[in-house]
C-alpha positions in Angstrom: 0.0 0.0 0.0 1.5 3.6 -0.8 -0.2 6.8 -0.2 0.6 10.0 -2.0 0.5 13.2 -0.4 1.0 17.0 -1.6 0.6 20.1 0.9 0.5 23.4 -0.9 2.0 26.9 0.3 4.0 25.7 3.1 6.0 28.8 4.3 8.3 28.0 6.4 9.6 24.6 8.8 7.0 26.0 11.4 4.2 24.7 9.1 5.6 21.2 9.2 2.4 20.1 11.5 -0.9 19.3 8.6 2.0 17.9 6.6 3.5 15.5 9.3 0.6 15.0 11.1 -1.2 13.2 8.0 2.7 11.4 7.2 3.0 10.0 10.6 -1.0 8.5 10.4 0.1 7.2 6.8 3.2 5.8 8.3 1.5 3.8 11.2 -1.3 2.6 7.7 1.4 0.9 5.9 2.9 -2.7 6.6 6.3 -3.4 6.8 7.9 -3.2 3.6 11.4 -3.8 2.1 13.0 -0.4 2.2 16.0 0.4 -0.2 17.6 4.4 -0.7 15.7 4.0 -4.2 12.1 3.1 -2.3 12.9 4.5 1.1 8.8 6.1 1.7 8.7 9.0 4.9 12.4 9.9 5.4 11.8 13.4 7.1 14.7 15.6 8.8 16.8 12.5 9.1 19.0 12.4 12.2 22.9 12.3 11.7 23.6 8.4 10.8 24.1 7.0 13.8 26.0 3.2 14.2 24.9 0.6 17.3 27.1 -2.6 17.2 26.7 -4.3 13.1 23.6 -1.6 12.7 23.1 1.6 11.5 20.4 4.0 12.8 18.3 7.3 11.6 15.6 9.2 13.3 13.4 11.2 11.5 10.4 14.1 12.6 6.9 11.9 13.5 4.6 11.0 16.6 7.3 9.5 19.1 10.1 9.7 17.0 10.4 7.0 14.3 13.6 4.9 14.1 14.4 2.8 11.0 17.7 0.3 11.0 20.2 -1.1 8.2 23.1 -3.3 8.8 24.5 -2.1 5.6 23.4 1.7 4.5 21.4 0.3 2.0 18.0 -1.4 2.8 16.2 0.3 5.8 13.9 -1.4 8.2 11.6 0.4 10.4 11.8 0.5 14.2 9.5 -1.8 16.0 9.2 1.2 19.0 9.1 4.7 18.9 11.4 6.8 21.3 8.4 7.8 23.3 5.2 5.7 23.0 3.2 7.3 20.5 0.4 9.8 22.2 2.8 10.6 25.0 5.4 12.9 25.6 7.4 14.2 28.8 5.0 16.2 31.3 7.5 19.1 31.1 7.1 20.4 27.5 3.6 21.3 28.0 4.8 23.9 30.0 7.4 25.0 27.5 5.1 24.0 23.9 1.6 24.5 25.0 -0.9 23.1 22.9 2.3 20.1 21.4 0.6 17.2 20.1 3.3 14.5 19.8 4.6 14.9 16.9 8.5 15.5 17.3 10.8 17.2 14.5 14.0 16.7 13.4 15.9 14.1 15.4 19.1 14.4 16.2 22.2 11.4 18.3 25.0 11.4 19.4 26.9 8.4 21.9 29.0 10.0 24.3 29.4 8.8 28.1 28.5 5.4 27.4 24.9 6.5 26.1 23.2 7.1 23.2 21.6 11.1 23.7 19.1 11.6 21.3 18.1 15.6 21.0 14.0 16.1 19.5 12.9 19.1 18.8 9.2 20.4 20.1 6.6 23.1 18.6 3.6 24.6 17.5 2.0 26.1 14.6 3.2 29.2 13.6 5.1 30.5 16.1 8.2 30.0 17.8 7.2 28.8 20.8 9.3 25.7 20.9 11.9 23.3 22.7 14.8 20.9 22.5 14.9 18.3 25.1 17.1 15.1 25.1 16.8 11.6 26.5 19.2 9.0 26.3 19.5 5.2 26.4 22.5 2.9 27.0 21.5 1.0 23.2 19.3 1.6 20.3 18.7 -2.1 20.0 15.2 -2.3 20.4 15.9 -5.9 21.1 17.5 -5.8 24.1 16.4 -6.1 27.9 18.6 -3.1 28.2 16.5 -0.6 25.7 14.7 2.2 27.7 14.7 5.8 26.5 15.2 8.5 29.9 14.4 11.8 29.4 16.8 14.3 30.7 14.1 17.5 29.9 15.0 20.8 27.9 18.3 21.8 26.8 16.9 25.1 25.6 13.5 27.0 24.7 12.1 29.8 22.7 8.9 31.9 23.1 9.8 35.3 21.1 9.6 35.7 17.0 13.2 37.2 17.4 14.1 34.3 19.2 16.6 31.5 17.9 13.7 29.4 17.4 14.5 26.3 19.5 14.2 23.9 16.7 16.4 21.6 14.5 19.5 20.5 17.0 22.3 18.8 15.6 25.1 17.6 18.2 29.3 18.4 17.1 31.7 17.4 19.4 35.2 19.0 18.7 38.5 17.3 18.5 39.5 18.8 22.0 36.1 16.7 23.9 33.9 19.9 23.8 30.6 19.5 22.2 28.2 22.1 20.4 24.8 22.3 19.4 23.5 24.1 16.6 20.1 24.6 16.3 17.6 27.4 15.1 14.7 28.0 11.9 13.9 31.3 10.4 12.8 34.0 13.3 16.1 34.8 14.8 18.2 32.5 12.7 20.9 29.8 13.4 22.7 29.2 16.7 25.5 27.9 18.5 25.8 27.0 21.6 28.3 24.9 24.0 27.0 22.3 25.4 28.1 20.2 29.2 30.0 16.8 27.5 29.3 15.4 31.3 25.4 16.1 30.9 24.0 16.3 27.6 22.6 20.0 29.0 23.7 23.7 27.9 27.0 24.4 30.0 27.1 26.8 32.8 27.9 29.9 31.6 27.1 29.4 27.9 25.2 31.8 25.9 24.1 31.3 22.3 25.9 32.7 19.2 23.9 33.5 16.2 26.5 32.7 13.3 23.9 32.6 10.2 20.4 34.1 9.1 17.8 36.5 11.0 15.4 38.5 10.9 12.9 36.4 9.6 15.3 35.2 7.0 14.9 31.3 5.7 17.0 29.6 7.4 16.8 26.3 9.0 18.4 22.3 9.6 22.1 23.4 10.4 24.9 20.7 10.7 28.7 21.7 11.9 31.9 19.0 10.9 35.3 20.0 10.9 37.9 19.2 8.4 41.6 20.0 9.2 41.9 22.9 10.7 38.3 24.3 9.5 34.7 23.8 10.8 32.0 23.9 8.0 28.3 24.9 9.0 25.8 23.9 6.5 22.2 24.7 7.0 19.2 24.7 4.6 17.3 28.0 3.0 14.1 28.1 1.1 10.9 26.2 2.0 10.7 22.3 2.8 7.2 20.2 3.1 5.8 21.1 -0.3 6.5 18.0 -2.2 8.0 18.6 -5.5 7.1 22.4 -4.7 10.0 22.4 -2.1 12.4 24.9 -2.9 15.2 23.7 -0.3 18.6 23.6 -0.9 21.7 23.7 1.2 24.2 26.4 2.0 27.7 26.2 3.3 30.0 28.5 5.1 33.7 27.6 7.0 35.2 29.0 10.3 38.2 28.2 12.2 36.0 28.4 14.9 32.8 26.4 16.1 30.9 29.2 17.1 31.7 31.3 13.7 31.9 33.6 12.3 31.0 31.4 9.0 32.1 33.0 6.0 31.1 31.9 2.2 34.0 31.4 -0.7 33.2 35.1 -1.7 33.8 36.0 2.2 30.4 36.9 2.8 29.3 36.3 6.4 26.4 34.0 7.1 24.9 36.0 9.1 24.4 38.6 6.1 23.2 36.6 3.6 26.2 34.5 3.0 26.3 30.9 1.8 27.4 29.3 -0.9 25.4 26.6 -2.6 26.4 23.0 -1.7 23.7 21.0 -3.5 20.3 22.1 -4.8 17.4 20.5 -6.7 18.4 18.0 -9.4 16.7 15.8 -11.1 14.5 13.1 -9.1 16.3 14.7 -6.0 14.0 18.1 -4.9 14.4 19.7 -2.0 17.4 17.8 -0.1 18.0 19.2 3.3 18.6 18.2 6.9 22.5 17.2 6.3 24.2 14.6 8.4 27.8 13.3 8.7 28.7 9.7 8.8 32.1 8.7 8.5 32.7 5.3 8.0 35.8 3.4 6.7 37.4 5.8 5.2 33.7 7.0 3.2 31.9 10.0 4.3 28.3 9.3 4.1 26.3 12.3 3.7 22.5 11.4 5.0 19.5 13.9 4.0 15.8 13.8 2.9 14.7 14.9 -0.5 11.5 14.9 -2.1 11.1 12.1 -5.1 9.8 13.5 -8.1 9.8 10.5 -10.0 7.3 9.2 -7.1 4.8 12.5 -6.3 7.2 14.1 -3.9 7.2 11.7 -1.2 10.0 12.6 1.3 12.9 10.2 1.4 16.1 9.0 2.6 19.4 10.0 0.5 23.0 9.1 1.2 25.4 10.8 -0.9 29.2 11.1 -0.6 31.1 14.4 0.8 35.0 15.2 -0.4 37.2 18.0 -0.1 38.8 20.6 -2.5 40.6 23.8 -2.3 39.2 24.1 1.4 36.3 23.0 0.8 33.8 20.5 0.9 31.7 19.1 -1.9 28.6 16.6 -2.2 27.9 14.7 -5.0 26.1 11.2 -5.2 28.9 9.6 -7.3 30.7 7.2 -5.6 33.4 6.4 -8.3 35.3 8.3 -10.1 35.5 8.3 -14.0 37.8 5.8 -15.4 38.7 2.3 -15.9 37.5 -0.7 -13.2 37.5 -4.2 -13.0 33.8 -5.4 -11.1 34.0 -8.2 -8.4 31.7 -10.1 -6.4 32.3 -10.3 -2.7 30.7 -13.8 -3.1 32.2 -15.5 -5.6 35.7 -13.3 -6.1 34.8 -13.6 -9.5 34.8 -10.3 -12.0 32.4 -8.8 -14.4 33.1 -10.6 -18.2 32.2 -9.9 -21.6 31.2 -13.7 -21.9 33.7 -15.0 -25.2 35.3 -11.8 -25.3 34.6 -10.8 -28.8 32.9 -7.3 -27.5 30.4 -8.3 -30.1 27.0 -6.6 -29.6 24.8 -9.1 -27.6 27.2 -11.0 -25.9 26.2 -11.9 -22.7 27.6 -10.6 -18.7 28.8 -13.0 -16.9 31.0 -13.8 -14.0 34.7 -15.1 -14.3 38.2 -15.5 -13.3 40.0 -12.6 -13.2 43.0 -13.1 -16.0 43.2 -9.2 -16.6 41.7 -9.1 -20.3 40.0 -6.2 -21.9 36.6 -7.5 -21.8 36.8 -8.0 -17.9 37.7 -4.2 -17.7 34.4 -2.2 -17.3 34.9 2.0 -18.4 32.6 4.0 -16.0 30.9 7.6 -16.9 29.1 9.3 -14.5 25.8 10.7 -16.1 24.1 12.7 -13.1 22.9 11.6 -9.7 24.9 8.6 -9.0 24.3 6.8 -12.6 26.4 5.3 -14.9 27.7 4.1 -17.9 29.5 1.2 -18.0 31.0 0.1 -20.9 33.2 -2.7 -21.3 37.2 -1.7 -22.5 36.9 -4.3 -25.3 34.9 -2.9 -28.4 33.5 -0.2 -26.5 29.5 -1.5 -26.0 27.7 -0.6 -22.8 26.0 -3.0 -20.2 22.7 -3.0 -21.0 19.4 -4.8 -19.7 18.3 -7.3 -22.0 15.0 -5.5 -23.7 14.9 -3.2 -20.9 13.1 -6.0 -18.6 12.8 -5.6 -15.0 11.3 -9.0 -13.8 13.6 -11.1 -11.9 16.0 -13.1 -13.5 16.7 -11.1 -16.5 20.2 -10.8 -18.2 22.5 -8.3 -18.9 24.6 -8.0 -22.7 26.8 -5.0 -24.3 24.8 -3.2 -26.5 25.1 0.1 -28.4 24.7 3.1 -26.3 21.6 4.2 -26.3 21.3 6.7 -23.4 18.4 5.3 -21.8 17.1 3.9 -18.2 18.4 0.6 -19.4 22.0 1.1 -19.9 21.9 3.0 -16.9 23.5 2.1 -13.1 23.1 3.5 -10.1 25.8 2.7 -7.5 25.2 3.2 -3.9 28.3 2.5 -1.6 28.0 0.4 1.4 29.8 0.6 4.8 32.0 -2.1 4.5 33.4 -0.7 1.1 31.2 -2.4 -1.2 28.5 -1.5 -3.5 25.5 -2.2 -4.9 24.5 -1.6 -8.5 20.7 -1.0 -10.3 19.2 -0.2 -13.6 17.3 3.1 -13.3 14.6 1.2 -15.1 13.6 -1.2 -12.2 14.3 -1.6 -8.7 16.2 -5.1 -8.8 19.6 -5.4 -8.0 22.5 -6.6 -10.3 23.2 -10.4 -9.0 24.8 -13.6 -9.5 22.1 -16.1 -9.3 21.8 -18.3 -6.4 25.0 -17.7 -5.5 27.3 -19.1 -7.9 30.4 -19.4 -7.8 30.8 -20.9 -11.3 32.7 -19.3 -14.2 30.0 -17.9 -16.9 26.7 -17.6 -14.8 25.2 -15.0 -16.5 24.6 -11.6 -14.1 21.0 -10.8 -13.7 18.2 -8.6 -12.0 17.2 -10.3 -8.6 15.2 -9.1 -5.8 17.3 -7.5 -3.1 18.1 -10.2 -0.5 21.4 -8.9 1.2 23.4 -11.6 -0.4 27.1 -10.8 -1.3 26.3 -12.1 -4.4 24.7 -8.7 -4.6 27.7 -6.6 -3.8 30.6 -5.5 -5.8 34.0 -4.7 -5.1 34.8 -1.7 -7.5 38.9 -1.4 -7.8 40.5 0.9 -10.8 42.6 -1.1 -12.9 44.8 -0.6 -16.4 43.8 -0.7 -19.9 46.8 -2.7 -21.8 46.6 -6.7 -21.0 49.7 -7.6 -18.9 50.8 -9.9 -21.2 54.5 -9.9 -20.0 53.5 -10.3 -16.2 51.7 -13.7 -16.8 53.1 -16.0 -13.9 54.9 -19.3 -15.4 52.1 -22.0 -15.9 52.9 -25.4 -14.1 54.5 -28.3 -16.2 51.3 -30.1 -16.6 49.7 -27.4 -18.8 52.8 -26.4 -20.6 52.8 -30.0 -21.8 49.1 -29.9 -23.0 49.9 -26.8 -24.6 52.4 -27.0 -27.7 54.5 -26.3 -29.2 55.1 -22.8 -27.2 57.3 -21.0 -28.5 55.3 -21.6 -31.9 56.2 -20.8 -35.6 54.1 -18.2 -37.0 51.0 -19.0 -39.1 52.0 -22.6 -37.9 49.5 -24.6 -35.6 49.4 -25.2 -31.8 47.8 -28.0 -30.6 45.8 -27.7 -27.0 45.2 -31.0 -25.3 41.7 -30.8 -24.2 41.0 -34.2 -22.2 37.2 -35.6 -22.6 35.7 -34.9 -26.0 32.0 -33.9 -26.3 32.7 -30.6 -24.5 32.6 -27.4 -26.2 36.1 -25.4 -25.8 36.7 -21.6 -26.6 39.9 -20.3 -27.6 41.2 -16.9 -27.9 44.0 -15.2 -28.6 45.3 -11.7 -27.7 47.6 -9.6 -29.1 50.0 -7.6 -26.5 47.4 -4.6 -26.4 44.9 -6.2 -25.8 43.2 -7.1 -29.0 41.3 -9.6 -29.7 43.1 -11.4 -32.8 41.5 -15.2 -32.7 38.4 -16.6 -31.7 36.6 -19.8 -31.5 34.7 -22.4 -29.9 33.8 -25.8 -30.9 33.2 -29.5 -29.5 36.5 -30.8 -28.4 38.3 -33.6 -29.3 41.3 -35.2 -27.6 44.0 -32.5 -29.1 42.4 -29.1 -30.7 44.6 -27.5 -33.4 44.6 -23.8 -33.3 46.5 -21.5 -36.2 49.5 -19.4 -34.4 49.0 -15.5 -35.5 50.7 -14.8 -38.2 52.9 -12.0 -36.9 56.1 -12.9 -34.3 55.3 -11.5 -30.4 53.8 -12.2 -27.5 50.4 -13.4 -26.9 47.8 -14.1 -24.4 45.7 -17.9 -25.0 42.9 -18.1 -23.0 41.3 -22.0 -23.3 37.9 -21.8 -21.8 35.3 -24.9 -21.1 32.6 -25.2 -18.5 34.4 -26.3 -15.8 37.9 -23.9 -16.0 39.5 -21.3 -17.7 43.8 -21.2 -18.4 45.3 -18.7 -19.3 49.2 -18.3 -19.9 51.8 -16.7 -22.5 52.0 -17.8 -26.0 55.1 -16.6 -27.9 55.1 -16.7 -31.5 58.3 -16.5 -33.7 
């Protein structure tokens, strides 16, 4: 079951309330579902990417505070709790929010002092009479005897329209041990403040800092991480909650200090209108906002919502990557670089192969043993958005979805480029390094089939499953064939192999064993060309014609069962 929903003229994050309120009834509506990035429904003002032993967590706005789980940054399952049962909420905001109804915005955690401190952010409609309290819990296993949410009360409040409305927290804790909390949505703009590391609470002493916005000004969902000797606040400007409507995008500024001031690469200080742009609307991807931080093995996952326009706006989950240049940062949802790869299975350790390596148009995908040819060498182009081409080295033809098909089980072929859904891949990176690869025409996940592990299964379209036979190992690699480099073969093959050296134009004769099987043979030229093919029925010795010209080769003798590969040197 999927609902649908679009909420006109939205102003500002203060008139998240009709919108949310209808989301989280929806939310509680819909049965458990498989949930991948592609299909991820009611992602709202995601919570920095939080990890819990071999899970990852995110808590977005909604009554109690929904929590969804993934033990891989890729397929999200919802909570089985909310933070606070839903229809409750701690006696004390009604005191500070009267009139709050449950539903609790933009989440945000942090694990510090042996807990897990989850700040939520309180409000009502159209004001800025608001809160940010925190609870915490020694795990976010919701498994485990140990699970129990305590609610520590407000960190801070907000009452006045010129107030930093108290709204949108997101936790930073410094390099020396100190942590900060920035916070704030239009009405008096964005905020710093220092927070106790020993209590969760605003430190004695602390007062707030305004480093961006004002005045009324559009600003909302900021997010500080540091980078060398720099700390980088990013916050969102124009409107969110309006479906494909939403005009968010997010703003950057850098500091060499936490609490500002935040200048743009012009030099324009935040709190006068500066900002540069760090990502906007583009494409399927409207309205991203709420940034988050995850680094993880060496990867830093950016986590935000955006509004799907291929799917009616509904608000979902996006992880995109974050890098660095000239000072500063830069977000893009390409994972890999342009250039030349070879594509392996974490299941099988077997690469991506232009089955018979002609490069011939049709020729099927399959799995095989790496032995560093052309046509297990992959060329990747980004196209926008975390898509690509990927075209195999040898002869130039693109991976490509047989007829476009997206039921289970279909196969994959080169093909001429054609620029459509069907020749293209998006590749979302995993936290252990690996990735995961899909057709923009489908939802089905590039596999090997049951789990192969046999040379020339085919690659097809299966329904996620978290197998490794799902997940790819993407590592750059060269384009000549390292001919030279071959290791020595063992005695046994160099005897069913000869003569080697061989006479030009002369024949070499490749004991093949049991006849009745068919056996391909090719043979490369130093650069990687293709310069003899063939497969027939074997026989007890196959003859195969030496090139013509002196050098050195590559034979590759294929059958069912195994593939050889070794030096052939012609004179």
């Amino acid at each position: 079951m999927t609902f649908f929903l679009t909420i006109q003229n939205l102003p500002d994050m203060k008139n998240r309330i009709p919108y949310l309120l209808v989301w989280g009834m929806l939310l509680c509506m819909q049965p458990e579902q498989v949930k991948a990035l592609g299909g991820a429904y009611q992602s709202h003002d995601p919570s920095t990417l939080i990890k819990d032993g071999s899970k990852y967590w995110m808590f977005t706005t909604g009554n109690g505070i929904y929590a969804a789980y993934s033990t891989n940054l890729f397929h999200w399952t919802s909570g089985s709790k909310t933070v606070f049962p839903i229809g409750t909420w701690p006696s004390w905001i009604n005191s500070y929010v009267p009139g709050f109804n449950g539903t609790f915005w933009a989440p945000d955690c942090i694990y510090m002092n042996g807990k897990y401190y989850l700040y939520y952010s309180c409000s009502t409609f159209g004001s800025s009479v608001s809160a940010i309290g925190v609870a915490t819990s020694p795990t976010l296993d919701q498994n485990s005897s140990a699970y129990v949410w305590t609610d520590l009360g407000r960190v801070v409040s907000s009452s006045a329209a010129s107030d930093i409305n108290a709204i949108d927290p997101a936790i930073f804790r410094n390099s020396d041990g100190k942590v900060y909390m920035s916070y704030g949505s239009w009405h008096g703009g964005i905020g710093v403040v220092e927070l106790d590391a020993a209590t969760g609470k605003v430190k004695s002493g602390a007062s707030v800092t305004r480093v961006a916005g004002g005045n009324g000004a559009d600003w909302e969902a900021p997010c500080i991480v540091k980078n060398g000797s720099y700390y980088y606040l990013f916050a969102n400007r124009g409107t969110c909650c309006n479906g494909t409507s939403s005009s968010y995008y997010v703003v950057m500024g850098r500091s060499t200090s936490p609490t500002g001031p935040y200048t743009d690469k012009n030099g324009t200080d935040m709190k006068n209108g500066g900002g540069s742009v760090a990502l906007g609307a583009s494409g399927r991807y409207i309205g991203p906002g709420h940034f988050g931080l995850l680094t993880e093995n060496g990867s830093n996952f950016v986590s935000m919502h955006y509004y799907d326009g291929n799917d009616n706006g509904n608000p979902k989950l996006d992880i995109a990557n974050m890098g660095f240049s000239g000072g500063w940062p830069f977000i893009t949802r390409d994972w890999i670089a342009a250039g030349l790869y070879r594509i392996t299975n974490k299941n099988s350790n077997m690469v991506w192969d232009a089955w018979g390596c002609t490069g011939a148009s049709g020729q099927g995908i399959a799995q095989g043993a790496w032995n560093n040819l052309s046509c297990q060498k992959w060329n990747f182009t980004p196209v926008g958005n975390g898509y690509y081409r990927i075209a195999n080295s040898l002869g130039g033809l693109s991976a490509d979805v047989i007829n476009c098909g997206t039921g289970a089980g279909t196969q994959m072929q080169l093909y001429a480029w054609l620029n459509n859904n069907c020749q293209k891949f998006k590749i979302e990176k995993l936290g252990d390094g690996s990735h995961i690869l899909t057709p923009a025409s489908g939802a089905r996940i590039v596999s090997v089939a049951g789990s192969s592990t046999t040379a020339g299964t085919r690659l097809s379209l299966q329904d996620y499953s978290d197998c490794n036979c799902q997940k790819w190992l993407i590592a750059t690699t060269t384009a000549r064939e390292a001919v030279n480099d071959l290791p020595l073969v063992t005695e046994e093959i160099r005897k069913g192999i000869y003569p080697n050296p061989v006479h030009k134009g002369k024949l070499l004769h490749i004991s093949a064993g049991a006849t009745g099987k068919y056996i391909t043979t090719y043979i490369f030229a130093g650069d990687g060309k293709l310069v003899y093919a063939n497969r027939q029925l074997s026989s007890n010795v196959i003859q195969v014609p030496a090139p013509q010209t002196a050098g050195v080769y590559m034979l590759r003798v294929m059958s069912d069962e195994k593939v050889i590969t070794q030096k052939l040197v012609v004179e």
